[in-house]
Residue, then its C-alpha position, 0 to 999 in steps of 0.5 A: x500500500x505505502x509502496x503504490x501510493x508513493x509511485x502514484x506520487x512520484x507519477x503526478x510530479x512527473x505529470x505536471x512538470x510536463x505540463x508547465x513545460x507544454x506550456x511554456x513551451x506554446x507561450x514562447x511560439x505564440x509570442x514569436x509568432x506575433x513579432x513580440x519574442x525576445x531579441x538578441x539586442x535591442x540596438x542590434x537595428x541601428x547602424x550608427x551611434x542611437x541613443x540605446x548605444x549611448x546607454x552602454x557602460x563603456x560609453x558613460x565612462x567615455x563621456x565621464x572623462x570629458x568634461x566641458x570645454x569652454x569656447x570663451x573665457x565667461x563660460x569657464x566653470x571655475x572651482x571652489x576650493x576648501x579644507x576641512x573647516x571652510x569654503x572660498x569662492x568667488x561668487x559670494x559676498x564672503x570669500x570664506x564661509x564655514x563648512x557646514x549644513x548640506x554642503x558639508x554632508x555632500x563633501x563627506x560623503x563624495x569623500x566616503x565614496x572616494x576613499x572606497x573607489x580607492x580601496x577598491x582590489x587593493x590588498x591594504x586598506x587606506x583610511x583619511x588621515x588629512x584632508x590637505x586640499x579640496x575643489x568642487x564644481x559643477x559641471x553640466x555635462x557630466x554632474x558635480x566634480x571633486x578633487x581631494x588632496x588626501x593623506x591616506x593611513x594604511x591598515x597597520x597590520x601591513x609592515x610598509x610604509x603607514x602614510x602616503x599622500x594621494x589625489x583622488x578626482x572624482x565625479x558624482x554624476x548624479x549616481x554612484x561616483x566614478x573615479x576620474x583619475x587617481x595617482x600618488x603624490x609625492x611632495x617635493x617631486x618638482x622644483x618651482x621656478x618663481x618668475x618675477x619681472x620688477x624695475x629697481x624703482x619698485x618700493x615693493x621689491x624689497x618687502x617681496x625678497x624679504x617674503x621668499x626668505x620667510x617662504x624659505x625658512x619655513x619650507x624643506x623643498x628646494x625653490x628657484x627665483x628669476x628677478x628679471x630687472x629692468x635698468x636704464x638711465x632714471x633707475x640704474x644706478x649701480x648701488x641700487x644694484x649691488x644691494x638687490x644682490x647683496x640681499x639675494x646672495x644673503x638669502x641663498x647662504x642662509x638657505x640652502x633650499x633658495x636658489x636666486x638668479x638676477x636677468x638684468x636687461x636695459x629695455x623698457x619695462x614691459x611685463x610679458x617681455x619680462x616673463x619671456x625673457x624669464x622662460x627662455x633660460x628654462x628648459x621644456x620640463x620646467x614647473x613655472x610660477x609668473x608672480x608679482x612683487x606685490x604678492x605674499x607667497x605662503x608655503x601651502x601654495x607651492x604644493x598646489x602649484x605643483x599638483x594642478x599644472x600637470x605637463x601637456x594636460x593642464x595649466x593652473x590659474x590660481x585666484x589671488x585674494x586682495x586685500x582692502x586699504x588697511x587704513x579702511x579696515x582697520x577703520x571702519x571694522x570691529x576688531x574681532x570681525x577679524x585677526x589680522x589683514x593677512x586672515x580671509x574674510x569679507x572684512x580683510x579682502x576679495x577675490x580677483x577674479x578679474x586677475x590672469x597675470x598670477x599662472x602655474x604651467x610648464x615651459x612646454x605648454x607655455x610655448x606650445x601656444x605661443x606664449x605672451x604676445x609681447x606687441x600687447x602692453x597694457x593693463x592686463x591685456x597680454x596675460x587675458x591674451x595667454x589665458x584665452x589661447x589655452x580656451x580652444x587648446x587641447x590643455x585644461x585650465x583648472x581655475x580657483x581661489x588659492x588661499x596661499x596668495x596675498x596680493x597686498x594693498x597698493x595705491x599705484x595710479x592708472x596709468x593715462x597713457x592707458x587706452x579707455x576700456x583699459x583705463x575703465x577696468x584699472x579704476x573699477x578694479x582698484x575702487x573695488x580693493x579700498x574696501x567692502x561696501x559696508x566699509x565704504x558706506x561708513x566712511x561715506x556716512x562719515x564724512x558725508x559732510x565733505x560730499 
């Protein structure tokens, strides 16, 4: 009796495992037969690039790695730099805010997702140890952007090296994040040739040796200065001369790491023709820095330099932050609102954005687009020249406030030999140096009699 009625058993299981496959079986000929079967590819049809063909992983990857390039100058998508505590950007009345809200979530977790792209197949796990630097944008093309200046800590039960720096580039395009680009960075790896063109008549020259001798008291890494100075007849005594070198041969013995160089020529002064000179003395592979005497280099600026001008890739156009008329701020501002003139913030100072004559880039790029245009001499408009010729080049430009920059308060007159949009742009640029608008309200309120 238990043996026959297993059998009946096992024969109904039989029997309708039979039946679902006829079923299935007729269904999937019925289909076929009404044109609504399965197909090998639904892009199989199209015969050049379809929106279907775009869908395809490889092909996001693709366009993930070209971000948008800019036809003109105003269409450039300048980044925001920050740090673990604070924002700097240009587009705000403050050029520094404090990081927090939802901004400092969608930092944390664009940096949480980095770190895991990074750890990704690797056999030691690296943990943050430091955020040294920060960019953020976004672009249209392909969602919001990040680069990360990380100090990674590796997992301690590996007997290697425990720290190592890295730059992590990121994009978040509005889905899981994609590692753009990933390489290990290694401080110290290039030398810096600072390139400053100055006359001897120049107030300021002094101040600025005494800064690079600041820069290298505190710094380890090797940096290079090129004075190009401009001598004739109303500036070119020789004592003023012999005391330029005497302080520059004073920094270099005392620093082993300051190497100073003095390009002397008896032309008149002129900015490009000062860089141009400056870079013939260097070779293709030189990491170049144009700068002014009028600005304080402070050391976190070199690695910067370092990391954002990449050869035959990309040429860094740091912001420089300029400080207000320290008479004014100190004036017609609370103490507290801030620490002291060189501290950023809306009280202190602002960003020129309006400024191009401050560039990190290497030799090679620099002549592949022709360099300044030396038949250009004016109010910025050489360095606006070489800031648009990397726009159509095959360079990228990366362009955002650099904290390590201090352009210093000067009260140098336009020039009337300027022509009139020249001479339009050199007043609207040092009207908005004296100070804040609040700061100028008051002293207009103050001294509304005289007005």
């Amino acid at each position: 009796m238990v043996l026959n009625r297993c059998c009946r058993v096992r024969i109904w299981d039989i029997f309708q495992w039979l039946l679902f496959f006829l079923f299935g079986f007729i269904t999937r000929n019925l289909l076929d037969f009404m044109g609504l079967g399965s197909q090998q590819s639904d892009c199989t049809p199209c015969n050049h690039l379809t929106d279907c063909d775009e869908l395809l992983p490889h092909d996001i990857h693709v366009q993930l790695r070209e971000p948008f390039k800019p036809q003109t100058t105003q269409e450039l998508i300048v980044y925001d730099y920050f740090n673990t505590s604070s924002v700097m950007k240009i587009s705000a009345d403050d050029p520094k805010t404090g990081l927090h809200g939802p901004r400092k979530s969608d930092i944390r977790d664009a940096l949480h997702q980095a770190l895991i792209l990074h750890n990704t197949g690797r056999r030691s796990q690296w943990q943050l140890k430091y955020l040294i630097n920060g960019y953020q944008r976004y672009d249209p093309l392909r969602g919001e952007e990040y680069i990360f200046d990380l100090e990674l800590e590796r997992d301690k039960k590996v007997d290697e090296e425990q720290r190592e720096v890295y730059r992590l580039h990121i994009v978040k395009p509005y889905s899981p994040a994609q590692l753009v680009d990933e390489k290990r960075v290694r401080e110290n790896e290039r030398l810096t040739h600072i390139i400053v063109p100055v006359t001897l008549l120049n107030p300021r020259l002094k101040q600025f040796l005494k800064n690079f001798e600041n820069l290298c008291s505190i710094i380890r890494e090797d940096v290079y200065l090129l004075l190009v100075l401009f001598i004739n007849r109303t500036n070119g005594s020789q004592s003023k001369i012999a005391l330029v070198k005497e302080q520059t041969l004073s920094i270099s013995r005392r620093y082993h790491n300051a190497h100073i160089s003095i390009l002397q020529t008896r032309k008149q002064y002129s900015r490009s023709l000062g860089i141009e000179l400056g870079v013939k003395q260097l070779p293709n592979a030189s990491l170049m820095f144009f700068c002014t005497v009028d600005v304080d280099i402070l050391p976190s600026f070199l690695f910067r330099c370092q990391q954002n001008a990449l050869l035959s890739r990309q040429v860094y156009y740091p912001i420089v932050f300029a400080q207000y008329d320290p008479k004014i701020v100190q004036t017609y501002s609370k103490k507290y609102d801030y620490k002291d003139l060189y501290s950023i913030n809306r009280h202190t100072g602002h960003w020129a954005h309006y400024r191009f004559d401050m560039a990190c880039m290497f030799a090679e790029d620099y002549r592949s687009v022709g360099g300044l245009n030396l038949q250009l001499n004016g109010w910025g408009r050489e360095d606006v020249d070489l800031y648009k010729k990397y726009i159509p080049s095959s360079l990228q430009i990366l362009r955002a406030p650099d904290p390590g920059l201090i352009l210093t308060y000067n009260t140098k007159p336009c020039r009337t030999s300027l022509s009139a949009d020249q001479f339009r742009m050199c007043q609207e640029s040092q009207a908005e140096s004296h100070g804040s608008r609040q700061q100028l309200a008051r002293a207009l309120l103050d001294h509304g009699n005289k007005y």
